[in-house]
C-alpha positions, 0 to 999 in steps of 0.5 A: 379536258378532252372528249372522248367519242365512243360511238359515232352513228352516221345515216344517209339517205340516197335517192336515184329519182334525183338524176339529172337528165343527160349529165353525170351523176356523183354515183356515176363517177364515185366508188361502189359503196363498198368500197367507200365504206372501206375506205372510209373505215380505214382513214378512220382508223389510221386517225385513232391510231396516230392519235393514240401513238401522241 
């Protein structure tokens, strides 16, 4: 029997203390947030659609 997901809830917690001296940080290199967060949303929904499309 499947399971069906009809909420998914995700939390972060990021802390600009943590840098590291003299190196990269992985906010440094990474996209704006909202960009990830679009991007994220879309990869998300190209799933449901090619589950949706079996």
């Amino acid at each position: 029997m499947p399971i069906e997901i009809r909420e998914l809830v995700i939390k972060t917690t990021i802390n600009d203390e943590d840098q590291q001296p003299g190196g990269t940080t992985a906010t440094e290199s990474a996209l704006p947030a909202d960009e990830l967060i679009n991007e994220c949303v879309s990869r998300v929904m190209d799933l449901i659609k090619q589950q949706t499309e079996r």
